[in-house]
C-alpha angles and dihedrals in degrees: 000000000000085000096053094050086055097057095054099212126104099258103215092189155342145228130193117181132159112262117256122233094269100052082054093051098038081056100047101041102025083245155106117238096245107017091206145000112281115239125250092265092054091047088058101045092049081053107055089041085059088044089055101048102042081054090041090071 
């Protein structure tokens, strides 16, 4: 209540949630866990590196 008082707006409503992974790691390393997509290429190859180790065992 003291909070919403400071902000001096009429609150219609709140949400609390845990944070995600991401929101942990975005707040420990300053940043997303992947920055950006991978490109094809790098899709393929992560692929095929999975493939490999799931058949190396």
């Amino acid at each position: 209540p003291e909070m919403m008082r400071k902000i001096g707006e009429k609150v219609i409503s709140v949400r609390l949630q845990r944070p995600t992974l991401n929101d942990v790691f975005l707040k420990l390393t300053g940043k997303a866990i992947r920055e950006e997509e991978a490109s094809p290429e790098e899709g393929v190859k992560e692929y095929v590196r999975a493939y490999r180790r799931r058949t190396e065992k």
